[in-house]
C-alpha positions as CSV (number, residue, x, y, z in Angstrom):
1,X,0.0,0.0,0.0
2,X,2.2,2.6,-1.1
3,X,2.0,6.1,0.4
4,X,2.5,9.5,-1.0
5,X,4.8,12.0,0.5
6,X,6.9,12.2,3.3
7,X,7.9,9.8,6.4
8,X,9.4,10.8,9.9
9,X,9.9,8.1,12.1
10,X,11.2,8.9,15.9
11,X,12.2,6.4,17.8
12,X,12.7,7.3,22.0
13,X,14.8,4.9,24.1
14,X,13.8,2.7,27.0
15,X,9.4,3.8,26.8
16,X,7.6,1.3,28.1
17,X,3.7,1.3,26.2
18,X,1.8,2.2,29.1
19,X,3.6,5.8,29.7
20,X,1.5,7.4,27.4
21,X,-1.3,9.3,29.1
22,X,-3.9,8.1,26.6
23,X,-3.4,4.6,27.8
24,X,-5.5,3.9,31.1
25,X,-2.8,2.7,33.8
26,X,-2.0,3.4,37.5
27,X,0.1,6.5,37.0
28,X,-1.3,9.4,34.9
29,X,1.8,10.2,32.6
30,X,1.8,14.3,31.5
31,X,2.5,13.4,27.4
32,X,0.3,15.9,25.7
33,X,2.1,16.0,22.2
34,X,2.2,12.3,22.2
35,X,-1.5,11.7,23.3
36,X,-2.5,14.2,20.7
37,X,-0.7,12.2,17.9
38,X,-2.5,9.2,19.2
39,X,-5.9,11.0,19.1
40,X,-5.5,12.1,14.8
41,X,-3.1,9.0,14.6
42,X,-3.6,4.9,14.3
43,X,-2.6,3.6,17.9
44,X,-1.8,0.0,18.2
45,X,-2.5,-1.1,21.6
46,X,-0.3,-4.1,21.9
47,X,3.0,-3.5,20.3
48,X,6.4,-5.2,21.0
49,X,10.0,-5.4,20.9
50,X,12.2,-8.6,19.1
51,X,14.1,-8.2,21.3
52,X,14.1,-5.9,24.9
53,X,17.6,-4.3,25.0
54,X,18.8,-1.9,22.8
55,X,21.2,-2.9,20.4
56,X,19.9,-6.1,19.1
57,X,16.3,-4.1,18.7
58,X,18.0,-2.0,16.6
59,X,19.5,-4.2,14.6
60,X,16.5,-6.4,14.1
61,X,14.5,-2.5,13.2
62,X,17.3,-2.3,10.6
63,X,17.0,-5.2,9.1
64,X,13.6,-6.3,9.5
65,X,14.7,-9.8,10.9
66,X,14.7,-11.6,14.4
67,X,17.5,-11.5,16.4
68,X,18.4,-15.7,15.8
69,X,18.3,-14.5,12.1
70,X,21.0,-11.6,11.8
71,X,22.8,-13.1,15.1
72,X,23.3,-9.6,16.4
73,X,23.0,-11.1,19.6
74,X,23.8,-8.9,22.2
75,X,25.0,-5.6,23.4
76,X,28.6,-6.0,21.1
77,X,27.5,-7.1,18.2
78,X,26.1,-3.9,16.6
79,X,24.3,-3.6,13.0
80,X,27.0,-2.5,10.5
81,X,25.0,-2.3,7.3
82,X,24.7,-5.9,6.7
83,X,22.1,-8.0,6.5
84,X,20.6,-5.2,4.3
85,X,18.0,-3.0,5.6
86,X,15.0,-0.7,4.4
87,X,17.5,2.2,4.6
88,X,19.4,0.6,1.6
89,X,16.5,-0.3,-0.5
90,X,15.5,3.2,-0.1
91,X,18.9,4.7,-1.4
92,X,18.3,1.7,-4.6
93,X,15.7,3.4,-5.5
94,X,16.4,7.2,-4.8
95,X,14.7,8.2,-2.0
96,X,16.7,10.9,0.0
97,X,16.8,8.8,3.6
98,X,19.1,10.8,6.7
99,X,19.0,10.4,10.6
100,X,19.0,12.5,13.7
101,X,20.3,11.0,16.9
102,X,20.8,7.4,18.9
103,X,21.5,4.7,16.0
104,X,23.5,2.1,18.3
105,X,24.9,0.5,15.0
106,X,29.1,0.5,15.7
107,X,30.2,3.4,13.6
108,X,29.4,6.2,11.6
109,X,32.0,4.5,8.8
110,X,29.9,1.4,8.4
111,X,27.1,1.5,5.3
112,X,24.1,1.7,7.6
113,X,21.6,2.6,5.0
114,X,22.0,6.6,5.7
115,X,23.1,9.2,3.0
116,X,24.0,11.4,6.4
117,X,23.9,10.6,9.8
118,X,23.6,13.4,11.6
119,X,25.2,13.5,15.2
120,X,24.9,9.9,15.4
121,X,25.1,7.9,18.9
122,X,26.7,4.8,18.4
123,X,27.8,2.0,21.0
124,X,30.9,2.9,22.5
125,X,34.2,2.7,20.8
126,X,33.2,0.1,18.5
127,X,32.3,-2.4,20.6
128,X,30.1,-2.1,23.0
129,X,29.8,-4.2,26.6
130,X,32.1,-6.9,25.8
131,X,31.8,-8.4,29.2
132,X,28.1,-9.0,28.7
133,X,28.6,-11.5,26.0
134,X,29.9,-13.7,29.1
135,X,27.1,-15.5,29.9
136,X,27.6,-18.7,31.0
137,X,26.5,-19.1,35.1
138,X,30.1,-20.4,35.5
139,X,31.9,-17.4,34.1
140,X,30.2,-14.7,34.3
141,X,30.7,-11.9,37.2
142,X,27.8,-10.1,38.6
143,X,29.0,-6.6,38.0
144,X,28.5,-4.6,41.8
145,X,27.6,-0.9,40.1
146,X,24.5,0.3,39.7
147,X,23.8,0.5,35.9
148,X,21.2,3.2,36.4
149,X,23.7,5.5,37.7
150,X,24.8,6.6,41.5
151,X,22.7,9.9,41.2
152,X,19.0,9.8,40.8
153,X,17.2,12.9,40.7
154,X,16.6,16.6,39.1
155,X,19.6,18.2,37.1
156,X,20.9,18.2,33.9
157,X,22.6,15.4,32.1
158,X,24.8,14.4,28.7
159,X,21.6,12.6,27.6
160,X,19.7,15.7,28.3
161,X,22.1,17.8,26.6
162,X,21.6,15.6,23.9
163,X,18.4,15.3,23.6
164,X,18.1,19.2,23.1
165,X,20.9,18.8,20.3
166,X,18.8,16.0,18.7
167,X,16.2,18.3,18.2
168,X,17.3,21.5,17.6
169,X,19.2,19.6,14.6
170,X,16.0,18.3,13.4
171,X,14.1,21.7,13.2
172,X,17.4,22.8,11.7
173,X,17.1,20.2,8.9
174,X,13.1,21.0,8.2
175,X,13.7,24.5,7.9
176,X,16.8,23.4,5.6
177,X,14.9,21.4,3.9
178,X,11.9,23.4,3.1
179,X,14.3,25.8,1.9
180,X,15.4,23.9,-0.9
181,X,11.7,23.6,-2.7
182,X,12.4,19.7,-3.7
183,X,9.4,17.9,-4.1
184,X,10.7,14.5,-3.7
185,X,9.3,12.6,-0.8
186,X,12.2,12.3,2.0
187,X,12.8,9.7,4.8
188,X,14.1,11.3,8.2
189,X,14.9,8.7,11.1
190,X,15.3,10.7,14.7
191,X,16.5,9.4,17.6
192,X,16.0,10.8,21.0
193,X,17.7,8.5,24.5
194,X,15.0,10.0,27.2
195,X,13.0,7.9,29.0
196,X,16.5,5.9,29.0
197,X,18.7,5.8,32.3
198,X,20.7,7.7,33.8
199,X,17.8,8.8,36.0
200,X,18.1,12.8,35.8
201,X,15.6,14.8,34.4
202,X,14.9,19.4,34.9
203,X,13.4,19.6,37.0
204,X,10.0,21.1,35.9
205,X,9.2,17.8,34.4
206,X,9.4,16.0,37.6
207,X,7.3,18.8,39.4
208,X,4.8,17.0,37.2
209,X,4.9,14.1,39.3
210,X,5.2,15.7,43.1
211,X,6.5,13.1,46.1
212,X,3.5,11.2,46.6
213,X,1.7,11.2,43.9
214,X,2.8,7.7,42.3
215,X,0.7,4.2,43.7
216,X,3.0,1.6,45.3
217,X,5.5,-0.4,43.3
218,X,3.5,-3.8,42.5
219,X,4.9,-7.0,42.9
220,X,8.0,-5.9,45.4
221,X,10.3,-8.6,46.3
222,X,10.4,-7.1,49.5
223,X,6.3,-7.6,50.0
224,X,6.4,-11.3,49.0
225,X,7.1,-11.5,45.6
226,X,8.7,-14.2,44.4
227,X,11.2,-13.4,41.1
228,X,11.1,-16.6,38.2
229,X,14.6,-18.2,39.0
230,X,16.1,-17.3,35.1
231,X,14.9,-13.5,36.1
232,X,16.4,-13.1,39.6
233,X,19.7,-14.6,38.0
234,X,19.7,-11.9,35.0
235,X,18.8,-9.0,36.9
236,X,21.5,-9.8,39.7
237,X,23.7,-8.4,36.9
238,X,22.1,-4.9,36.6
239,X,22.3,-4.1,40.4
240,X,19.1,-3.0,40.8
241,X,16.5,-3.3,43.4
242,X,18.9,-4.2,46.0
243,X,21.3,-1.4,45.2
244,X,18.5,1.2,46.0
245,X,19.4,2.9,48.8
246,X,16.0,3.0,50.2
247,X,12.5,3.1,49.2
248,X,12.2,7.0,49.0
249,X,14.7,6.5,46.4
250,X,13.2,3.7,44.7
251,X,9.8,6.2,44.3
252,X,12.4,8.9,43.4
253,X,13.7,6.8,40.7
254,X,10.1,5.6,39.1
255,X,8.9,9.6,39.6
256,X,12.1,10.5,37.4
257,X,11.7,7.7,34.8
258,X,7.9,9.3,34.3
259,X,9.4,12.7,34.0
260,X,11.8,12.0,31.6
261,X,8.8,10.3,29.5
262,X,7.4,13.7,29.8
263,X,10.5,15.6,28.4
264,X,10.5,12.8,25.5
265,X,6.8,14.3,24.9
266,X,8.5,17.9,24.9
267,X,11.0,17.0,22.7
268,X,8.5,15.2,20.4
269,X,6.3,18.4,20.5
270,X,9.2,20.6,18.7
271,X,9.6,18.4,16.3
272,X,5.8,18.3,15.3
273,X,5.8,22.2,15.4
274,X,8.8,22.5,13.2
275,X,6.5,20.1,10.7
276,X,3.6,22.3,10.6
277,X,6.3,26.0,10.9
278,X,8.0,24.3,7.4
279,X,4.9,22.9,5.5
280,X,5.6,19.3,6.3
281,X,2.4,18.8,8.3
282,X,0.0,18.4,5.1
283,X,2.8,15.8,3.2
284,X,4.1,14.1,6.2
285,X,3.2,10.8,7.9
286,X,4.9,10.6,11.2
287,X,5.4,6.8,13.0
288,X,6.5,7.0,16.4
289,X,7.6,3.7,18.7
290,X,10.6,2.9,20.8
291,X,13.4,0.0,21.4
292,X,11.8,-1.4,24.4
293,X,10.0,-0.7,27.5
294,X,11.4,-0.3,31.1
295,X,10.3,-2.4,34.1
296,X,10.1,0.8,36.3
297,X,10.5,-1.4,39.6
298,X,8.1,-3.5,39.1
299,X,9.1,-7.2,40.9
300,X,12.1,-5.2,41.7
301,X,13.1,-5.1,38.1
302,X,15.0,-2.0,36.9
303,X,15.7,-1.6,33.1
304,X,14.8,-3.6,30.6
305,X,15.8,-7.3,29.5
306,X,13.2,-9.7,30.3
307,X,9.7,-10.8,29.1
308,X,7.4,-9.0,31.0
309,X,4.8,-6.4,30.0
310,X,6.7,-3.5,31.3
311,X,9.6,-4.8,29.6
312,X,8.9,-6.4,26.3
313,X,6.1,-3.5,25.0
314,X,7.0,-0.1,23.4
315,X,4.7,2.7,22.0
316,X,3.5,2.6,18.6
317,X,1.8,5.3,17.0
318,X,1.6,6.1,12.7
319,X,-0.1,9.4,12.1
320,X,-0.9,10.3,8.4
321,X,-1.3,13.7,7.5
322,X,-5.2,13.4,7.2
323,X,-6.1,12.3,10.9
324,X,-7.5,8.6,11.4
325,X,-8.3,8.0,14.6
326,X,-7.8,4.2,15.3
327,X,-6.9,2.0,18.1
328,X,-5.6,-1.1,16.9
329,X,-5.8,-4.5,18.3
330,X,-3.7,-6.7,16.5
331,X,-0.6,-7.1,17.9
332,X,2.7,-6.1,15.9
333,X,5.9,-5.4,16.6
334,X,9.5,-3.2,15.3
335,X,9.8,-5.2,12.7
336,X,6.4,-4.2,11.1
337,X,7.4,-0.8,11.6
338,X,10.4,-2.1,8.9
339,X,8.2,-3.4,6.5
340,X,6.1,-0.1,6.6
341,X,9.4,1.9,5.5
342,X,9.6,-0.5,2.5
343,X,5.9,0.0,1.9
344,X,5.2,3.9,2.0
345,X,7.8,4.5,-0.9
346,X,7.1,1.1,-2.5
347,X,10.9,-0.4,-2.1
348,X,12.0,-3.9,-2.2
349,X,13.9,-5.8,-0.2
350,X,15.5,-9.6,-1.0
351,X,15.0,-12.1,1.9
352,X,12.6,-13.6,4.2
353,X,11.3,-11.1,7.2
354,X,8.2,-11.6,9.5
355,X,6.9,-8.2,9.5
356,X,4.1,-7.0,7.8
357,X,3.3,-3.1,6.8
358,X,1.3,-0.9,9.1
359,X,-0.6,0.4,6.8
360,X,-2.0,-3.1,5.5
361,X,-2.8,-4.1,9.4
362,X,-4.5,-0.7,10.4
363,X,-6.5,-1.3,7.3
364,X,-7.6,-4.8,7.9
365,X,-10.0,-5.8,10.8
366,X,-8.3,-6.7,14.1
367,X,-6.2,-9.8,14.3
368,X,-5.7,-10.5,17.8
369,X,-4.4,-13.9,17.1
370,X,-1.2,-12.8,14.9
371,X,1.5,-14.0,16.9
372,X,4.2,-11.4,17.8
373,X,7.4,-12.9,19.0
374,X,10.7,-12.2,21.2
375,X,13.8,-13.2,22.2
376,X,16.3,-12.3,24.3
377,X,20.3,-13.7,25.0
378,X,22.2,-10.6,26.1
379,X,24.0,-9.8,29.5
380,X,22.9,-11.5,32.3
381,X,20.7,-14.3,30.0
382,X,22.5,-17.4,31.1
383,X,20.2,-18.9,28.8
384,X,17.7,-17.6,26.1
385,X,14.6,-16.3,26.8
386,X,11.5,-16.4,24.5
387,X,8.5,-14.6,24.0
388,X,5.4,-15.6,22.1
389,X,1.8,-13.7,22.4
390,X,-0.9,-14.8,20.5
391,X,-4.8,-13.8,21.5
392,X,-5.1,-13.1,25.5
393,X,-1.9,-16.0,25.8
394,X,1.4,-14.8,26.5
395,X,4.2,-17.9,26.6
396,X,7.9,-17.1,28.0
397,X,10.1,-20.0,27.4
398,X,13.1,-20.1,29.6
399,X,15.8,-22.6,28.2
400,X,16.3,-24.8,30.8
401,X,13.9,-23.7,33.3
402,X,10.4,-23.5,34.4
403,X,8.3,-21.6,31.5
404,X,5.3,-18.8,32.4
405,X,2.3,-18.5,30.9
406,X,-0.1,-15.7,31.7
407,X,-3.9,-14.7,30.2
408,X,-3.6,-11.1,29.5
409,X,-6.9,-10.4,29.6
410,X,-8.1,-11.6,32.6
411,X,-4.3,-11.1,34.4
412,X,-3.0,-7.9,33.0
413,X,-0.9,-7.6,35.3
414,X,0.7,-11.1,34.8
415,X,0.5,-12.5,38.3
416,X,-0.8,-15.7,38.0
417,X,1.8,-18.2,36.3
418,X,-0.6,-21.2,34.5
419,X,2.0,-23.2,32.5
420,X,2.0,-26.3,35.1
421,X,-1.8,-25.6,35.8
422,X,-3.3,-28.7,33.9
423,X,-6.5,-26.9,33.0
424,X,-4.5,-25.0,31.2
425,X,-2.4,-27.8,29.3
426,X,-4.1,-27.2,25.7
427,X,-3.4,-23.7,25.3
428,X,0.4,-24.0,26.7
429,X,0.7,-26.5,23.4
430,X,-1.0,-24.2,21.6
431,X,1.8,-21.7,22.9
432,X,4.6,-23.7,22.5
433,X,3.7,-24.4,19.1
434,X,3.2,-21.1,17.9
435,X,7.3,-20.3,19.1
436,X,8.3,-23.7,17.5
437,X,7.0,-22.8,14.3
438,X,9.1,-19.4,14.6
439,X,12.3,-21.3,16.2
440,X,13.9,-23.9,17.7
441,X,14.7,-22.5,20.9
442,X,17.4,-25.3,21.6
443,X,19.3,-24.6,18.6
444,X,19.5,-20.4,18.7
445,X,19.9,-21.1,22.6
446,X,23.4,-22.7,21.7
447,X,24.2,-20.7,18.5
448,X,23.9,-17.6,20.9
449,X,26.1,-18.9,23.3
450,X,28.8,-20.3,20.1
451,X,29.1,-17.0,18.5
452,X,29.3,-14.9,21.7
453,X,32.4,-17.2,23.1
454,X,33.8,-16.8,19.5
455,X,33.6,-13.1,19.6
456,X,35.4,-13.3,23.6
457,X,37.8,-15.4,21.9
458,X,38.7,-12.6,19.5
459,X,38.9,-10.3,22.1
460,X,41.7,-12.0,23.9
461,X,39.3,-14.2,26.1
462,X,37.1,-14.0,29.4
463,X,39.5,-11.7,31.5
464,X,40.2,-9.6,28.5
465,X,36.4,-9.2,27.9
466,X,35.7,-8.6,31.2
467,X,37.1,-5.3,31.0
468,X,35.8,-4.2,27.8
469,X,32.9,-2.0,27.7
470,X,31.0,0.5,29.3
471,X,29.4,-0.7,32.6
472,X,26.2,1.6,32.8
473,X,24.6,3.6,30.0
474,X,26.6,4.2,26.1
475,X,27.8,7.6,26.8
476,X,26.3,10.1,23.8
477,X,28.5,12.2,21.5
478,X,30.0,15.6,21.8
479,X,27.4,18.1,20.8
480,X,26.7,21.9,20.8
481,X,24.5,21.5,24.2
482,X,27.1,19.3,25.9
């Protein structure tokens, strides 16, 4: 279903679906721009990542394919421009295609599928955390710092700083643009880091959320709660809930995540204005998602990197130029939001890829049984993790250890594990079934592991690894704000 005109897509880091303040949750989340895109825009209600950690979701976005199919497995093995991606069929057939922003491919060198890449962020030096390709129980170490960041709280930040050069580079390149008077349809990728760690935000966007004003932190370890043994395992490596100081600073921490979803919505609002100031607004259709969610302290889970709701789903909004107001049921994922690339300027693309336009499943009556899938074997995993959602059933297959299976419907909150409930033996085949027929988990489980020990190996092996790498967040680029 080719499209006419422009497309814009903006991609935040680390915005987990239900921060939006048009979706009905337990913490009302100040996003005007965002919510107003929503209200003229198609929503799609149950969106997800391939993969919840940033640079293998990026990849997979590249490329259009799952993680076990580029083997971009983790944190260090960044996109370089190959398998090709929709930014290369674009450039085959002319189309002037540029980004703003976070990337997380290795380089600015690499042929990415950009004609410019403007301030890009890539992973650091090259080659990103190293030491999280160590996976295996028996050699791993359980890093002690706190990958969110020692300081948590209202200030100013590198991310900040360049957030506010992402943008003003962006209404700089519209008003460029329009300048020129070409009337061939243009690609733009932005990318913005906020709601991403470290957790520092101005602070008028956390006077939004005063002390006091969030509901407790659900499923607390500390209450009861009982983390799935593969999860308690992977987030010992993050440092999280046990590295808060307290539980003023755990609130702190969740009040400062919302407030930097609300700066995200600032940001995002500039760039809409600077649309309509340069006479995009009528030619333009705008899609808007991000990497992954963030757990936000739920289960006393900080970050990203698992399965869970918090975790696994992003934001997903397309917003055509003439407003259609649509919230959409069936469930999709980044690499739709590849195929839809191909599809507004009618590109091709050789290979096999899972996704499906946006445009063809907005159009189409709800399909709540389309299976979305994802996969995780990145730092902490020691052993893959997959996701399969299909109807109200969610499946998460653990290799090697006990799966969960949870009715989203009637457990939103995903509470009530059901895989060993023998009532509920039919539809955990049915489940398991569906993520057979995308991959033998087995098989990926032990090419992960293969390929990560061969890429330690060419690093000098596990103590040379071990100190490669950035330990919390990539740090972002010089810029004119830093």
């Amino acid at each position: 279903m080719t499209q006419t005109g422009n497309l814009l897509i903006i991609m935040s880091d680390e915005h987990t679906s239900a921060a939006l303040g048009v979706v009905q949750s337990d913490v009302t989340v100040h996003t005007p721009n965002l919510d107003a895109l929503a209200r003229r825009g198609v929503r799609f209600a149950h969106a997800y990542t391939p993969c919840p950690i940033c640079v293998p979701a990026r990849a997979s976005f590249a490329s259009g394919q799952y993680v076990h199919k580029n083997r971009l497995w983790d944190n260090a093995m960044p996109y370089t421009g190959s398998p090709r991606g929709w930014g290369h069929a674009l450039q085959d057939i002319g189309v002037r295609v540029e980004s703003i922003g976070k990337l997380h491919y290795r380089s600015d060198e690499d042929p990415a599928g950009f004609d410019v890449e403007h301030i890009p962020m890539h992973i650091a030096g090259g080659h990103g955390m190293v030491w999280g390709s160590i996976r295996r129980e028996e050699e791993r170490v359980v890093k002690s710092e706190r990958m969110l960041g020692d300081y948590i709280g209202p200030g100013d930040s590198p991310y900040i700083q360049y957030d506010t050069s992402v943008v003003q580079r962006t209404e700089q390149w519209l008003s460029d643009t329009a300048s020129l008077g070409l009337h061939d349809p243009w690609c733009l990728y932005v990318g913005l880091v906020a709601p991403h760690f470290p957790l520092i935000v101005p602070r008028e966007f956390l006077d939004f959320y005063p002390e006091g004003s969030l509901p407790p932190i659900k499923l607390a370890p500390r209450d009861g709660y009982v983390q799935h043994p593969w999860v308690a395992k992977q987030a010992a490596c993050f440092g999280g809930d046990e590295a808060m100081r307290d539980e003023d600073e755990r609130q702190l921490a969740r009040r400062v995540y919302y407030a930097l979803c609300s700066w995200l919505d600032y940001n995002i609002g500039k760039i809409v204005a600077a649309l309509d100031a340069n006479g995009f607004s009528q030619n333009t259709t705008l899609i808007y998602t991000s990497d992954h969610g963030d757990n936000v302290g739920a289960r006393g889970l900080w970050g990203k990197a698992n399965m869970y709701e918090e975790s696994v789903s992003v934001p997903m909004l397309l917003v055509p130029p003439t407003a259609t107001s649509k919230l959409c049921q069936t469930p999709v994922s980044l690499v739709d939001v590849s195929e839809t690339i191909l599809d507004h300027f009618g590109a091709k693309l050789e290979g096999d890829r899972p996704g499906r336009s946006l445009y063809d499943i907005a159009a189409e009556q709800d399909d709540v049984e389309r299976v979305v899938f994802s996969e995780y074997h990145a730092v902490g995993a020691v052993s893959g993790c997959f996701m399969v959602r299909k109807g109200p059933w969610k499946l998460i297959h653990y290799h090697g250890f006990t799966p969960e299976l949870f009715n989203l419907d009637s457990d939103p909150e995903e509470t009530t594990n059901l895989a060993e409930n023998p009532a509920f033996a039919g539809e955990f085949a049915i489940m398991y079934k569906a993520l057979c027929d995308i991959c033998d988990p087995a098989a990926v489980d032990a090419q992960a592991f293969a390929d990560q020990s061969a890429l330690v190996a060419g690093y000098g092996g596990r103590d040379a690894a071990l100190a490669i790498g950035s330990a919390t967040a990539t740090p972002p680029p010089a810029t004119a704000a830093s």
